[in-house]
C-alpha positions in Angstrom: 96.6 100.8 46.6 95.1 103.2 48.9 93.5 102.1 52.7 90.3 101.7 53.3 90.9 102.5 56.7 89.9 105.7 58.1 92.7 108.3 58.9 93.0 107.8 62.2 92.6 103.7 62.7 95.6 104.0 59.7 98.0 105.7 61.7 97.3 104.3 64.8 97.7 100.5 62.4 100.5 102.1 61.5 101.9 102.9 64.4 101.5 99.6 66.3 103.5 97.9 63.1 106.1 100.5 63.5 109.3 100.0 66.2 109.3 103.6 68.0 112.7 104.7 68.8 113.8 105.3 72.3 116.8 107.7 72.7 119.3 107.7 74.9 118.0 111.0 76.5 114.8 109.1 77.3 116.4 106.4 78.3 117.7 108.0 81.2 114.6 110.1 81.8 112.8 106.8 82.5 115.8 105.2 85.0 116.1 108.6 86.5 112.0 108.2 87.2 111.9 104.7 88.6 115.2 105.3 90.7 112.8 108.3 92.4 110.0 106.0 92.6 110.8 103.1 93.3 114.7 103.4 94.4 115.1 100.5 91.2 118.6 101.3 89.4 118.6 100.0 85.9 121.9 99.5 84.2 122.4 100.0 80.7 121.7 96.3 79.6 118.2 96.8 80.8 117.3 99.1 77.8 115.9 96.6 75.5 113.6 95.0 78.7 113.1 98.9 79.3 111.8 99.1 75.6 110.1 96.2 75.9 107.5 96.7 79.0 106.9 100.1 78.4 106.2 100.3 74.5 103.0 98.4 75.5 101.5 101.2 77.8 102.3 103.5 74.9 100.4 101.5 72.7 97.7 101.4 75.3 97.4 104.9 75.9 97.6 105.3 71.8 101.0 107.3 71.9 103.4 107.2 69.4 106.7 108.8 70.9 108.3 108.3 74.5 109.2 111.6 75.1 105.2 112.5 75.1 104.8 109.3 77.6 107.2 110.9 80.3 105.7 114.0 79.7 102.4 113.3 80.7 104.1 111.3 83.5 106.0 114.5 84.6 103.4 116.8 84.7 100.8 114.5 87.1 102.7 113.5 90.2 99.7 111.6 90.9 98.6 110.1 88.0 97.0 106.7 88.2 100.0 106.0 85.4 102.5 106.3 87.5 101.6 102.7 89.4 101.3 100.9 85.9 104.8 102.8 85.0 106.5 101.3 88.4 104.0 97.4 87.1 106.0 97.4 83.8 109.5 97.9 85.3 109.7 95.8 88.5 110.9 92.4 87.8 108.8 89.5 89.2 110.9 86.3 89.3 109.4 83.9 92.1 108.3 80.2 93.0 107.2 78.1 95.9 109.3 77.1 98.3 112.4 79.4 96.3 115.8 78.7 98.5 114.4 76.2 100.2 116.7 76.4 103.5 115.1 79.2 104.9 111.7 77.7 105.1 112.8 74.5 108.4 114.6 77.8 110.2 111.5 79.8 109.8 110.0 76.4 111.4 112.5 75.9 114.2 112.3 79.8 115.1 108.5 79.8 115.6 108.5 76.6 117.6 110.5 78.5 119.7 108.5 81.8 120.3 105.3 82.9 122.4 102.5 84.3 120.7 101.0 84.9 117.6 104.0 84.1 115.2 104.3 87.2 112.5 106.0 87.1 109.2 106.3 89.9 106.7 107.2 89.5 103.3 108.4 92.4 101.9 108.2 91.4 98.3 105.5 89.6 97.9 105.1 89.3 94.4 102.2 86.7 93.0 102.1 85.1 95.9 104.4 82.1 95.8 106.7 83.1 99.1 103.9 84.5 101.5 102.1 81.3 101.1 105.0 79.0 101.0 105.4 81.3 104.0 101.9 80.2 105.2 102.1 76.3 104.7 105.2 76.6 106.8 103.9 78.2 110.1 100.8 75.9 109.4 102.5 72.6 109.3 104.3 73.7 112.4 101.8 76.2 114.7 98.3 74.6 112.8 95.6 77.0 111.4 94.2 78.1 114.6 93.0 81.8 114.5 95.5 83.8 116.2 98.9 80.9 116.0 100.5 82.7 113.0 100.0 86.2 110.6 101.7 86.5 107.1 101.5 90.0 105.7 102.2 90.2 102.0 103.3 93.8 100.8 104.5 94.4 97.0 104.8 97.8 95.1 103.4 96.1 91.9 99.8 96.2 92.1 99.4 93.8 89.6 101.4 90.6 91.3 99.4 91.6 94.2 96.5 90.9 92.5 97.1 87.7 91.0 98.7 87.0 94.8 95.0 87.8 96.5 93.3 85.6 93.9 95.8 82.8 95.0 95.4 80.4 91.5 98.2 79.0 90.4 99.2 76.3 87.6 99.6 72.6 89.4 102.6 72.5 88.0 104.1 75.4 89.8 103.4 73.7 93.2 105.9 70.2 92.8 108.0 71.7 95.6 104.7 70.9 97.8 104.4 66.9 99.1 100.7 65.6 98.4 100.1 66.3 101.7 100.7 70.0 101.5 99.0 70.0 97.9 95.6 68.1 99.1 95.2 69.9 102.9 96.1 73.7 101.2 95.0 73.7 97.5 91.5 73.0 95.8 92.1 71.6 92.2 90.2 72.7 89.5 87.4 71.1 87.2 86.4 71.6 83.9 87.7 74.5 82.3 89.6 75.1 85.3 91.7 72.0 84.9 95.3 72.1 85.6 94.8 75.0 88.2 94.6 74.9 91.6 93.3 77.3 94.5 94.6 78.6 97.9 92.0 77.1 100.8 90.8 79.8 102.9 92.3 77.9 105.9 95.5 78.8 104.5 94.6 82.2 102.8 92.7 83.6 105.9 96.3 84.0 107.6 98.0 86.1 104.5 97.2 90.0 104.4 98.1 91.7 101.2 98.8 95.5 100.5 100.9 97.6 98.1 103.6 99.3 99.9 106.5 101.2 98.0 109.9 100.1 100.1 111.5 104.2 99.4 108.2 104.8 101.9 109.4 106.9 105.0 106.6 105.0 106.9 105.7 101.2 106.4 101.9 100.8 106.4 102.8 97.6 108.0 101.6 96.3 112.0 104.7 95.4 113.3 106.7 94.5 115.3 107.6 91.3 113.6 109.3 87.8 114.0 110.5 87.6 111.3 110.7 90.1 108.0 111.5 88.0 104.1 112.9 90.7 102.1 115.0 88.5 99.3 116.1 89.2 96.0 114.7 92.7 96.0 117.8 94.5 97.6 119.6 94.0 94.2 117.6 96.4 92.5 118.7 98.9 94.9 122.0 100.9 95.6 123.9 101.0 98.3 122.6 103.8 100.3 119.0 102.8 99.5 119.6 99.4 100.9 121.3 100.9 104.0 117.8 103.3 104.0 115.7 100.5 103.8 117.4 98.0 106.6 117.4 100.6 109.2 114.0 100.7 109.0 113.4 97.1 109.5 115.3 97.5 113.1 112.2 99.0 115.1 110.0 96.5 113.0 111.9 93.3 114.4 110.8 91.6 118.0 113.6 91.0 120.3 116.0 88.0 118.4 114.1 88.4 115.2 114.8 87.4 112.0 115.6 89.1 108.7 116.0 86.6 105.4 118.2 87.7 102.4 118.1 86.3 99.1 121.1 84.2 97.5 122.9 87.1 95.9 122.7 89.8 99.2 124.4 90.1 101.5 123.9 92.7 104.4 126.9 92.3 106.7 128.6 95.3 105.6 125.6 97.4 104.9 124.0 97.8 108.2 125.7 97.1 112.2 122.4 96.6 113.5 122.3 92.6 111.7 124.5 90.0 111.9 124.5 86.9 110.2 122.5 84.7 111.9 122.6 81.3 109.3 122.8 81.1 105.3 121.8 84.6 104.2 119.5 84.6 107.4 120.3 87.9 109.5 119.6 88.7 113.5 119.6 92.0 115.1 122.5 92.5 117.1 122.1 92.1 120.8 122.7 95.9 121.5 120.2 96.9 119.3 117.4 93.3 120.0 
């Protein structure tokens, strides 16, 4: 039986029904690319999430063969595909209120300091730390302009997106009590049941932007009180971790603090921290 399709809506069927090979040659084309990028080292295992992510923007972009995908990478620096190639390989695991001891010595350190209280997350994501970030600083400072600043930064345009937009599921906020749930979130109606909304008492305080970590300048307003960078590190070698703390130094105030995820550990990767609490760093006194 022959198609009635036209030629070109046949292949292209075709094509989309059709398991495209990735060789080992591209394989390491494409970790060689988003180690440059985006300093991410992927590890062999990763090849089928590899295979995964990126075989949809070749199916977007109608291509048929990986090798003609990095190509077209390759030959624009500055494509506007490069930012969906870094989307589709960053890894995006969050949640409110994640490793919950940090958030009462985030409290007890801004009850403690003078000024407008400033937090970056470094890995912002879709939102989930910078505003658990948020309801933290406003249980303890209040929502007063000028008490408390979260900036947001990500490298994944995307997430930052969905974080800006601030709608989540209800059920992704049962680390919040009522309290927090009712004074910070708007539930929504009709078709928007189940979902709720960041208030603009809370969201006011949060400012989002991409920012690439491998950056030799941080399009960031420091100097902060305290930085979040968790559960990005491990994406990163050693050197690039080193790279990326001794930045943070001249962004720290005096007695600042720098929080780790559960896995990191930065004792032995940079002199200027030491470890201040559970995977919460200081800057050493010579260098405060």
């Amino acid at each position: 039986m022959t198609s009635s399709l036209p030629s070109g809506q046949s292949s292209l069927l075709l094509q989309m029904t059709q398991r495209l090979a990735l060789s080992d040659t591209h394989f390491r084309r494409i970790c060689q690319l988003i180690y440059q990028r985006a300093g991410i080292v992927l590890a062999d295992h990763k090849r089928d999430m590899v295979y995964n992510r990126l075989v949809r923007r070749l199916r977007t972009l109608e291509l048929d063969d990986f090798g003609r995908y990095l190509g077209m990478l390759e030959a624009n620096p500055n494509s506007a595909e490069w930012q969906a190639f870094i989307n589709s390989l960053t890894t995006n695991l969050t949640a409110f209120f994640r490793e919950a001891h940090h958030f009462p010595v985030l409290a007890d350190h801004a009850r403690r300091r003078n000024g407008e209280y400033r937090v970056w997350s470094a890995a912002a994501s879709t939102g989930e730390e910078p505003y658990s970030l948020a309801i933290t600083l406003a249980d303890t400072l209040g929502t007063a302009p000028g008490r408390w600043k979260v900036i947001a930064s990500d490298i994944d345009t995307e997430v930052l997106q969905k974080a800006q937009n601030g709608i989540y599921r209800q059920e992704e906020l049962k680390t919040l009590s009522p309290q927090q749930l009712q004074r910070y979130f708007m539930r929504g109606t009709g078709p928007h049941d189940g979902l709720v909304r960041v208030r603009s008492e809370l969201s006011n305080g949060v400012e989002f932007s991409a920012l690439n970590l491998l950056e030799k300048q941080y399009n960031v307003a420091g100097p902060f009180d305290a930085i979040f960078c968790r559960n990005v590190m491990i994406y990163f070698d050693k050197t690039t971790q080193q790279e990326i703390l001794r930045r943070f130094v001249p962004l720290l105030k005096p007695d600042g603090l720098l929080f780790a995820g559960h896995s990191e550990n930065f004792s032995n990767l940079a002199r200027e921290f030491s470890l201040r609490g559970q995977t919460v760093y200081a800057l050493s006194k010579d260098k405060a």
